[in-house]
C-alpha positions, -999 to 999 in steps of 0.1 A, spaced: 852 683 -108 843 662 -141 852 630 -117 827 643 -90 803 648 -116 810 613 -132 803 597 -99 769 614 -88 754 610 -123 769 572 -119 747 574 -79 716 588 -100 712 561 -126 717 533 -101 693 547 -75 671 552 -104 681 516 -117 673 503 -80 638 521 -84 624 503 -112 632 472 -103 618 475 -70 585 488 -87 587 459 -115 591 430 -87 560 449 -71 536 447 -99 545 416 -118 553 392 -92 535 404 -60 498 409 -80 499 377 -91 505 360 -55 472 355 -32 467 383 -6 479 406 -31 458 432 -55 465 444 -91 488 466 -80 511 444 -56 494 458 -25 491 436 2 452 431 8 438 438 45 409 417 58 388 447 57 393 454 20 384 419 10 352 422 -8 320 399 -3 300 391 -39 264 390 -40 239 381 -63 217 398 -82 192 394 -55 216 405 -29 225 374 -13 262 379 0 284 353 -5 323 355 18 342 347 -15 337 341 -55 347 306 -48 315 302 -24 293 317 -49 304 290 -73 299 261 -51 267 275 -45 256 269 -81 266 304 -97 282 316 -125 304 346 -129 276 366 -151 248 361 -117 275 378 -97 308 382 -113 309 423 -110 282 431 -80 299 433 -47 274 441 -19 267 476 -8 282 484 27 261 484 57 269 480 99 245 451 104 238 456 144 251 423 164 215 405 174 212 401 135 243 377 137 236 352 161 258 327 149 285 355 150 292 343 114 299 377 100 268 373 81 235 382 83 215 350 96 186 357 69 205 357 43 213 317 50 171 311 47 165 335 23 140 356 41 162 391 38 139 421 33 153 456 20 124 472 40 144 462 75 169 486 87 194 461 95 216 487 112 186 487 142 182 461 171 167 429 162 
């Protein structure tokens, strides 16, 4: 009996062993490799974030924002609100909405309607 319980505490502490490591390769090594977040989960093209300015321009990455001429404090923590832009606004098929390339985006349009 003390052999049998030996061997299954032995199982427990290993499994448990196994655990932690598998949790400590997941958060230290996986969140610091691209494609990855904080946590080691693997990021899905619809949970990549856009950035925008403060005037709502949307930019596709951080790194576009800083070629553009930004710095991290005009849009380092504003990520653009969520909206279904309807197709004829895209009619380079971009993924962005054409007038926020020339500037001439207005909050009054319901971008969600028909061009």
């Amino acid at each position: 009996m003390m052999k049998i319980s030996t061997i299954s505490i032995a199982i427990i502490v290993f499994v448990i062993l196994i655990i932690t490591l598998a949790g400590m390769y997941k958060f230290n090594y996986l969140s610091e490799q691209p494609g990855y977040d904080v946590d080691g989960n693997k990021i899905k093209a619809s949970k990549i974030h856009e950035v925008c300015d403060e005037n709502l321009k949307r930019y596709p990455s951080e790194q576009e924002a800083l070629d553009a001429g930004l710095d991290y404090p005009q849009f380092g923590a504003t990520y653009c609100p969520d909206y279904k832009m309807h197709p004829s606004w895209d009619v380079d098929k971009d993924g962005l909405n054409d007038c926020e390339k020339d500037g001439t985006c207005d909050n009054s349009v319901d971008y969600m309607s028909p061009r």
